[in-house]
Kinemage of the C-alpha trace (Angstrom):
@kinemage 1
@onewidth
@group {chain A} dominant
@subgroup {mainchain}
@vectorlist {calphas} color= white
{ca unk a 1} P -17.101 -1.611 -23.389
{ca unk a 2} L -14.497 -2.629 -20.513
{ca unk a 3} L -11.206 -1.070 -20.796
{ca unk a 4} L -9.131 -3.924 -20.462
{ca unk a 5} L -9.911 -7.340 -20.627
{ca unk a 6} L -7.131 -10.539 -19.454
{ca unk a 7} L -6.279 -13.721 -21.595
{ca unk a 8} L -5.607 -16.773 -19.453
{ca unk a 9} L -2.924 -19.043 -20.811
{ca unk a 10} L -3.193 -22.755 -20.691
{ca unk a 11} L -0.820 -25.257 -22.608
{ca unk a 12} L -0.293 -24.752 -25.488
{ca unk a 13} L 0.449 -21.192 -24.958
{ca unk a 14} L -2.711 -19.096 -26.737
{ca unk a 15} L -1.619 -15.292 -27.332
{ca unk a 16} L -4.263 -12.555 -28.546
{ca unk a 17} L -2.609 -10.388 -30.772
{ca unk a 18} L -3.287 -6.946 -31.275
{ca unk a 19} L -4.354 -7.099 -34.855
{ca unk a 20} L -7.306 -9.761 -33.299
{ca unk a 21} L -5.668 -12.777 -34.251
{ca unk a 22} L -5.030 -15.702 -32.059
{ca unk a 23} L -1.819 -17.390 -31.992
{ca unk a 24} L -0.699 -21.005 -30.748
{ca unk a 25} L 3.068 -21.620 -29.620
{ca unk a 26} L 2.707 -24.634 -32.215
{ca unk a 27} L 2.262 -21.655 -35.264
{ca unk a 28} L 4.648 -19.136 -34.244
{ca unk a 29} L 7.268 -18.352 -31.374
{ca unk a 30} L 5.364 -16.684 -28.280
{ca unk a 31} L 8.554 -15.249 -26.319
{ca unk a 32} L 10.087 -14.445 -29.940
{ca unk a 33} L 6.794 -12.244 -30.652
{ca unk a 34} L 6.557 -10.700 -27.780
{ca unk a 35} L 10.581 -10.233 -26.337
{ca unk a 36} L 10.637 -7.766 -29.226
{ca unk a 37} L 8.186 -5.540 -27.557
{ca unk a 38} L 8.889 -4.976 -24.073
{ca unk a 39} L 9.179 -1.500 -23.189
{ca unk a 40} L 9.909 -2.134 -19.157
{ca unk a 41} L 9.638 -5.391 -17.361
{ca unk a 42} L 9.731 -5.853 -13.771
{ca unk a 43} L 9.660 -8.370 -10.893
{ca unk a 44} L 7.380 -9.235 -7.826
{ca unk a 45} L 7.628 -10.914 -5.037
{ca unk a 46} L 5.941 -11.352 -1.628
{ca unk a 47} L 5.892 -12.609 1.839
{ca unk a 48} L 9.368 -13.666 2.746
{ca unk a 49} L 8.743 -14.214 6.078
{ca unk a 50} L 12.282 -13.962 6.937
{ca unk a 51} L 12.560 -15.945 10.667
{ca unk a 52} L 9.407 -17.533 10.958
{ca unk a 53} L 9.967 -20.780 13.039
{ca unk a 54} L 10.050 -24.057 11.236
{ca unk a 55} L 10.417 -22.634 8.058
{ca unk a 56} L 13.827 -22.695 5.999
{ca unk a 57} L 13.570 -18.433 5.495
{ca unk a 58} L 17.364 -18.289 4.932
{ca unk a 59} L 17.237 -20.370 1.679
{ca unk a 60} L 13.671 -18.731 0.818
{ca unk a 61} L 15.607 -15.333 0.189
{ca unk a 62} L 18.708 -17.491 -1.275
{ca unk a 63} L 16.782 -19.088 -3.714
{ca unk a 64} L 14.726 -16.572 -4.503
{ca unk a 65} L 17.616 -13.259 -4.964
{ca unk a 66} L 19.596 -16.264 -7.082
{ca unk a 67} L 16.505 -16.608 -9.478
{ca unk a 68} L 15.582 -13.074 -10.012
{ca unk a 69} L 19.122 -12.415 -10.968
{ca unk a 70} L 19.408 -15.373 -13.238
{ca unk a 71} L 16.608 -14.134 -15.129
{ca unk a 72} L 17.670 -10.569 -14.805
{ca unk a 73} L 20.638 -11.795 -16.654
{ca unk a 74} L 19.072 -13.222 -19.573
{ca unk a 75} L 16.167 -10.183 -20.022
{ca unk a 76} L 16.754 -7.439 -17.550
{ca unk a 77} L 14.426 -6.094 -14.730
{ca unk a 78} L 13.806 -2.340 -14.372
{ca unk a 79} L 13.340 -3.340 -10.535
{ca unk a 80} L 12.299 -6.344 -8.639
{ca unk a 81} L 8.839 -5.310 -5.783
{ca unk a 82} L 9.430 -6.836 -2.599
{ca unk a 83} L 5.462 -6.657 -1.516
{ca unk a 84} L 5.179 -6.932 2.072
{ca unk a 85} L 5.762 -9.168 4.721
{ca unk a 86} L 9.312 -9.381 4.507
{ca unk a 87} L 10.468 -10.767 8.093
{ca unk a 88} L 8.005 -12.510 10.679
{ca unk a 89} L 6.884 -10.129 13.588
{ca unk a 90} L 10.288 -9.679 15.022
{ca unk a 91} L 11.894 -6.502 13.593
{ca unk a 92} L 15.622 -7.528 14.877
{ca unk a 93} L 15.398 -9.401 12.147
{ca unk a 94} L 15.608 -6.737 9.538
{ca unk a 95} L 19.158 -6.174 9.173
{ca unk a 96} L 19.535 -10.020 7.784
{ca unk a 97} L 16.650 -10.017 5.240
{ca unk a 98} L 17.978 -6.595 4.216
{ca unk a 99} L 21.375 -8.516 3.703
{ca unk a 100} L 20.203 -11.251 1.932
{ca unk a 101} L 17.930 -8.728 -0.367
{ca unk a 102} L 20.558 -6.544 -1.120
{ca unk a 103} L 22.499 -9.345 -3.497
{ca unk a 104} L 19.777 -8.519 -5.783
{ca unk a 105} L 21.373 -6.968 -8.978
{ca unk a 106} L 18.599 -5.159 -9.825
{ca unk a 107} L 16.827 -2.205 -7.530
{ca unk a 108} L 14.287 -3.486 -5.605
{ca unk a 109} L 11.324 -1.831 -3.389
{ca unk a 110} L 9.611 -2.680 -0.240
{ca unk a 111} L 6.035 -2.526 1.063
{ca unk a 112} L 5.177 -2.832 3.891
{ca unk a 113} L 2.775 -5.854 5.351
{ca unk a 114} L 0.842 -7.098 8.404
{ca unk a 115} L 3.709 -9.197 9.702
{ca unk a 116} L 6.263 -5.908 9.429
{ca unk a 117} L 5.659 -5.134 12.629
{ca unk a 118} L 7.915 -1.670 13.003
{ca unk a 119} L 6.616 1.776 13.125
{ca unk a 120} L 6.648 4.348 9.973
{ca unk a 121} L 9.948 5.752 10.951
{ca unk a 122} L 11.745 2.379 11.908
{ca unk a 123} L 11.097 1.853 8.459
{ca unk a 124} L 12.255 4.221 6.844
{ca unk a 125} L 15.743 4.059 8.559
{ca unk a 126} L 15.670 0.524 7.781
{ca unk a 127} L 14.685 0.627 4.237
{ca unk a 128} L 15.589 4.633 2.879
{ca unk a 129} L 11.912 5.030 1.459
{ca unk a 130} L 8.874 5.838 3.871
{ca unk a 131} L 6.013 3.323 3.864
{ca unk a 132} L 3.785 5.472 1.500
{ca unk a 133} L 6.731 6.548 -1.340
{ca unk a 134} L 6.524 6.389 -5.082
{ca unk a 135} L 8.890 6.573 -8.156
{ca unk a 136} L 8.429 6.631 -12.115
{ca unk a 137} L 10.228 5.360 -15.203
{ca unk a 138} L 9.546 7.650 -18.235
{ca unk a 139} L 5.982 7.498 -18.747
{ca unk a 140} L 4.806 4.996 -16.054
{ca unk a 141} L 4.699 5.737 -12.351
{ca unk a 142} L 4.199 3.061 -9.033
{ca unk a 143} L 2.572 3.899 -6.256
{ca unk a 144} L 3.883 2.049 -2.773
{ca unk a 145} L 1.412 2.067 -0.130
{ca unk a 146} L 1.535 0.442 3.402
{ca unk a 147} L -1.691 -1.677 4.305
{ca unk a 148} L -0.567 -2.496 8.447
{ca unk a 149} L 1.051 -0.604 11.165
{ca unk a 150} L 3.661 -2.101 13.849
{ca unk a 151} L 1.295 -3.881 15.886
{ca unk a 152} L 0.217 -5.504 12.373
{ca unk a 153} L -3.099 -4.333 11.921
{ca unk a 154} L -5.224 -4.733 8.671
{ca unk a 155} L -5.649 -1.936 7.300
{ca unk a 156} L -6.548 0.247 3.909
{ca unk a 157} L -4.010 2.187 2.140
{ca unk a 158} L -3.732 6.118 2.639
{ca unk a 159} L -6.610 7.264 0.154
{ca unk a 160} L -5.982 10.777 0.349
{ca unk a 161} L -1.940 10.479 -0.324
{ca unk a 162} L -3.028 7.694 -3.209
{ca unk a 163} L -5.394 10.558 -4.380
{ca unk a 164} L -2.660 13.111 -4.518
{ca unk a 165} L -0.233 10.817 -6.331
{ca unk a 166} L -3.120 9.715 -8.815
{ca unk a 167} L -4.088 13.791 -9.603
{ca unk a 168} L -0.131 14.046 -9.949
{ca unk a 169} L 0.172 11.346 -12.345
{ca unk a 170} L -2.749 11.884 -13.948
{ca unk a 171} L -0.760 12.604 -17.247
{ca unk a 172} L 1.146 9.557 -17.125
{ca unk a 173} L 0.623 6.937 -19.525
{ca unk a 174} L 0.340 3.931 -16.947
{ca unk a 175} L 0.130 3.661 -12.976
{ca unk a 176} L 0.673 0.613 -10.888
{ca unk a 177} L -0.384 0.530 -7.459
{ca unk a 178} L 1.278 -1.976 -4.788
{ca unk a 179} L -0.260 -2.937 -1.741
{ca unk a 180} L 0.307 -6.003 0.581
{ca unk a 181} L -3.509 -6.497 1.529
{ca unk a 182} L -6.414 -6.551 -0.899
{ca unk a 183} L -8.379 -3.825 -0.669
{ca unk a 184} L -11.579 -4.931 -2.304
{ca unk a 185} L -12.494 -7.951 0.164
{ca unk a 186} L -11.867 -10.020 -2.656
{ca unk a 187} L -10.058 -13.024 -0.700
{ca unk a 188} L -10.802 -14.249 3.351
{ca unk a 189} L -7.688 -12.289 4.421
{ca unk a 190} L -8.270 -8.930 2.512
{ca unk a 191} L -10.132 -5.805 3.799
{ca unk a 192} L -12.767 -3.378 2.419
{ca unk a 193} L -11.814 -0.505 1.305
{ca unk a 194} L -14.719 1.428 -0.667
{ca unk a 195} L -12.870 5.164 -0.676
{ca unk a 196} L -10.333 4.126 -2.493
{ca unk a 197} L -12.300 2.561 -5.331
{ca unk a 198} L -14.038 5.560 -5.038
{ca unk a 199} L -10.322 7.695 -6.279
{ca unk a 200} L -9.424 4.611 -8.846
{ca unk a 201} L -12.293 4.730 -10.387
{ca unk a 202} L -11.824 8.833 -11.661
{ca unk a 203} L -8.069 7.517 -13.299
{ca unk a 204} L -8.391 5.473 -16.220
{ca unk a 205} L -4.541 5.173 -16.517
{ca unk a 206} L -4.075 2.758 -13.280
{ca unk a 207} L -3.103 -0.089 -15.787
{ca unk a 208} L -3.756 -2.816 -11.987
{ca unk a 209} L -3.108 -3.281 -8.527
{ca unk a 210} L -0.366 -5.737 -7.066
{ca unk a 211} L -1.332 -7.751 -3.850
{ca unk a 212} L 0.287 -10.272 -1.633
{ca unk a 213} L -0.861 -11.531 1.740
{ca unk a 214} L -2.799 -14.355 0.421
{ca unk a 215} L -0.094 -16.918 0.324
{ca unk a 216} L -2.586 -19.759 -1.954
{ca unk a 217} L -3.494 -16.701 -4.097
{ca unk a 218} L -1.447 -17.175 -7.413
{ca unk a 219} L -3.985 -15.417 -10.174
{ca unk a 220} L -5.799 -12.136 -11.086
{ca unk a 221} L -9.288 -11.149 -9.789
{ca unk a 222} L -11.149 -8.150 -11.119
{ca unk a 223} L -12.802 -5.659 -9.385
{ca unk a 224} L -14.658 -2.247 -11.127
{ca unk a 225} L -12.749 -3.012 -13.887
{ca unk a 226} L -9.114 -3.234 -12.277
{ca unk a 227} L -7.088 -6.318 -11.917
{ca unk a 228} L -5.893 -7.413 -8.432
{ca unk a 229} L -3.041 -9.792 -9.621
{ca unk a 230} L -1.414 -11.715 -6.938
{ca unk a 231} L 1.767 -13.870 -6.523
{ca unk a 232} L 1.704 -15.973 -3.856
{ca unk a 233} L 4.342 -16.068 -1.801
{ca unk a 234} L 8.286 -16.847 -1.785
{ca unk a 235} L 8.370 -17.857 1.868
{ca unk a 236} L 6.311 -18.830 5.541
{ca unk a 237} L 4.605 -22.326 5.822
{ca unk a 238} L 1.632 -22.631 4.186
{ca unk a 239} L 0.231 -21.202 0.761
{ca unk a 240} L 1.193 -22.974 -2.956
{ca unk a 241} L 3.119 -26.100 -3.157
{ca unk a 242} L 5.702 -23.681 -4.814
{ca unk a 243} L 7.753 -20.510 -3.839
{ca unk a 244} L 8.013 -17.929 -6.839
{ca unk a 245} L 7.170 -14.844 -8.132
{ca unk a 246} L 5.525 -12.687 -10.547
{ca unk a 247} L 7.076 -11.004 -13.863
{ca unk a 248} L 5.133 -8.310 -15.728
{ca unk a 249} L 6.177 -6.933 -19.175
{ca unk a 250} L 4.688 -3.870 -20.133
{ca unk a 251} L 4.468 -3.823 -24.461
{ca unk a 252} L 4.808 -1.206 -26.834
{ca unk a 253} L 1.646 -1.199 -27.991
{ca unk a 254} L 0.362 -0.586 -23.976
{ca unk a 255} L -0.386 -4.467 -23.225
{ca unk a 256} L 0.916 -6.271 -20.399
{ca unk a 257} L 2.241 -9.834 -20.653
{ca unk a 258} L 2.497 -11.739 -16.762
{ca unk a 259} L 2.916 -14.702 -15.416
{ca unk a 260} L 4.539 -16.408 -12.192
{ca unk a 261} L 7.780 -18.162 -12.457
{ca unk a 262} L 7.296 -21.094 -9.789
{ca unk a 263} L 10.261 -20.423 -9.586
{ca unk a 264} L 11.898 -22.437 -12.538
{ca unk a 265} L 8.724 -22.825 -15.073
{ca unk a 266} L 6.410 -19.809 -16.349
{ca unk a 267} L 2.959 -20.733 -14.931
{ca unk a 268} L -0.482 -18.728 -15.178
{ca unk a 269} L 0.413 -16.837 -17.408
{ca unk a 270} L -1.808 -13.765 -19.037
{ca unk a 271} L -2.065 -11.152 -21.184
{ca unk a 272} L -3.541 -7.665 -20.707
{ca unk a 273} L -4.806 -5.831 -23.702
{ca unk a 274} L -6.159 -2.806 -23.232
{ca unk a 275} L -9.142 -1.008 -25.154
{ca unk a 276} L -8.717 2.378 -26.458
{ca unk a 277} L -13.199 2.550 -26.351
């Protein structure tokens, strides 16, 4: 059998509980079942594009900082995933989009994308994390891995550092991996990245991977039997009609509620229940 397998939402809200029994929001409460049982919850967002011309970047970050706090404030965030592409091309521009990130009241990372165009130690000045880093919260560890370069190349992750962080966390309950572009040529814009589904596959606790890039990407594509889940995009000019981003809840019994706040209304939302045959 598949390990894990996802439950698209529709209105009215269907959840899948895990005694096997389906649940409308007309019979019971959804958030009330399910606020009970987060165990960490975080944020993420990508492609900012902080200065691209024509576009209204300043108020992208505004209004997207002001919502993660808001619902910070109501059901905290462990962290908040900034997943590439923060500014547009021009790396002057840092210093502001780190300003306008930094009124986040809850830590945040950064990846880095195609349109970061600075080099691995520019970043790491900039941001106080290299472009390949990771961190963990009790019993679940990220992995952050860059996917471009400064002249904004596509490219795959680091496979061998991934592999080395995978063997090290190998004892962990859950991994999530974070990388701007798709690695499993799954959209137009993604690349191909065969190695590295060559090291997923051999850890069964790498619970999905994040993606960005793909600006009218909004859902969750599978691939080997891991979920690519995507968020759009809460900047630049084209992609969805709406700017937003993506909130995962990890449950106590190991399932993962998401869904994208667009950014005022929970939309596409899913739930991840994972098999223990």
């Amino acid at each position: 059998m598949k390990r894990r397998d996802f439950i698209k939402f529709t209105t009215p809200v269907i959840i899948l509980l895990a005694n096997g029994k389906i649940v409308r929001a007309t019979e019971t409460d959804p958030y009330e079942w399910y606020s009970r049982k987060i165990k960490l919850r975080f944020a993420v967002a990508s492609d900012g594009h902080y200065g691209e011309p024509g576009t209204d970047y300043e108020n992208f970050f505004a209004k997207l900082v002001g919502r993660v706090n808001e619902e910070h404030a109501v059901n905290p965030f462990a962290f908040c995933m900034i997943n590439g592409d923060i500014v547009h091309n021009d790396k002057t521009l840092y210093p502001a989009a780190k300003e306008a990130l930094d009124k986040l009241k809850t830590p945040y990372y950064v990846s880095q994308g195609n349109h970061d165009h600075v080099t691995a130690g520019e970043w790491k000045a900039i941001w106080n994390m290299p472009v390949n880093h990771d961190f963990t919260i009790k019993k679940t560890s990220f992995l952050v891995a860059t996917t471009s370069d400064e002249k904004g190349s596509y490219l795959c992750p680091d496979v061998p550092w991934i592999a080395a962080k995978l063997e090290e966390f190998k004892q962990q309950e859950h991994v999530f991996i974070f990388l701007h572009i798709n690695p499993g040529k799954q959209t137009a814009n993604a690349v191909d990245c065969p190695a590295l589904f060559d090291v997923l596959a051999k850890y069964k606790n790498v619970k999905a991977v994040f993606n960005g890039h793909d600006h009218d990407e909004e859902g969750i594509k599978m691939k080997n039997d891991i979920p690519f889940i995507f968020d759009a995009h809460f900047g630049g000019s084209w992609g969805t009609a709406y700017r937003g981003f993506r909130v995962v809840e990890l449950l106590r019994d190991n399932s993962v509620v998401t869904y994208i706040m667009n950014p005022l209304e929970k939309i596409n939302k899913a739930i991840l229940k994972t098999s223990d045959v």
